[in-house]
N, C-alpha and C positions, 0 to 999 in steps of 0.2 A: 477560338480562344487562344489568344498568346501569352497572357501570363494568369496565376495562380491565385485566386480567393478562396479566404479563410472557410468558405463553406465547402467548397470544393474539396480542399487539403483535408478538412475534417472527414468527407465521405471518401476517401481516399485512405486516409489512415484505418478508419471504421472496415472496407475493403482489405489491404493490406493484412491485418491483424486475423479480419477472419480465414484468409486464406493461409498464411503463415501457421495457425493454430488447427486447422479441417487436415491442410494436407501437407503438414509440418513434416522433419526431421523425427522419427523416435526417439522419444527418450530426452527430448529437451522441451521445452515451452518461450513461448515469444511472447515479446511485449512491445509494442510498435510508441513508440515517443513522442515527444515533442518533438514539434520542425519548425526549421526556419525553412525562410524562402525570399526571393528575389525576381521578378519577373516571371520566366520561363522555369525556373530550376528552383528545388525543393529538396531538404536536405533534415530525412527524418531519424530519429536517435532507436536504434533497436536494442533491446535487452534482451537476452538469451540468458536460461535457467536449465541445471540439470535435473531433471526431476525426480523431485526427491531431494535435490539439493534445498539449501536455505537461503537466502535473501541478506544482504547488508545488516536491514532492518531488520528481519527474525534474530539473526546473531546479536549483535545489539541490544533489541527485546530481552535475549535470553539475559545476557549480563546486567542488564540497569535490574531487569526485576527483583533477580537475585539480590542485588544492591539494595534499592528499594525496598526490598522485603512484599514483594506483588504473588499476586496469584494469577500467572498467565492462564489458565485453565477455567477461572471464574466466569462466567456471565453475570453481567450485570443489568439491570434496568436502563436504562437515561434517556429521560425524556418521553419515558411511555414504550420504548423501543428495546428491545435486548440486545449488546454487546460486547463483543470481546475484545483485548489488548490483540494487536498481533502486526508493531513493528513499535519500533524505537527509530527518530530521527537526531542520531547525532550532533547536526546541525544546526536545528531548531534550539534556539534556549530557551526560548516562552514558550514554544508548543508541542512537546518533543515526544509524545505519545501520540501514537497511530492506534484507534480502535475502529472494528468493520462493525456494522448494520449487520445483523446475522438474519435478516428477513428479506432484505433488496441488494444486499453487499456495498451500500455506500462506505465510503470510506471517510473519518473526523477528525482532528487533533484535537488530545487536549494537553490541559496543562499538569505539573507534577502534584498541584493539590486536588485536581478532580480524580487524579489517577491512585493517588495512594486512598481518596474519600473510598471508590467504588470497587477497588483492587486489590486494597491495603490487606495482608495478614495479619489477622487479629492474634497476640499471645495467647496463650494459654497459659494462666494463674494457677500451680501446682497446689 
């Protein structure tokens, strides 16, 4: 083999990631990225975490909720499935919540009216 397919690169990355994380650095976590690549050479994007540390996206989270008036804490139903808020993407304008699968850990976006519908803090009428 002289140059790189997308299946290859995928079990490659899938490799990388487990060994990075079995017989990692203490006290930090890895996350092995998207990659580009061109013939022979492959050029993949690593995210490194303190643990314990918080994430772009958690920070984020925490502010918009508070904004929002959200209940990061909540479980919600959707779709038959239980899940929770747990990032915020800056970036996104029409998608801009991150909630995980708390059964398989998939990860969704959704939008700011699904998110206040299932997240929303109801007032309390004095």
């Amino acid at each position: 083999m002289t140059t790189f397919t997308k299946p290859v690169l995928r079990e490659l990355r899938n490799q990388l990631d487990a060994i990075l994380n079995s017989n990692g650095i203490d006290g930090y976590t890895f996350e092995v990225g998207n990659c580009s690549y061109s013939g022979g050479e492959a050029t993949f994007k690593l995210k490194v975490l303190i643990k314990g540390g918080k994430s772009v996206e958690e920070q984020d989270l925490e502010q918009m909720a508070r904004l929002d008036a959200l209940d990061t804490d909540k479980t919600a139903t959707i779709g038959g499935k239980p899940c929770k808020l747990v990032g915020y993407k800056a970036k996104a304008r029409k998608l801009p919540w991150v909630i995980e699968n708390l059964t398989d850990g998939s990860r969704y976006v959704i939008d700011d009216y699904t998110a206040k519908k299932y997240y929303g803090i109801i007032a309390e009428v004095s």
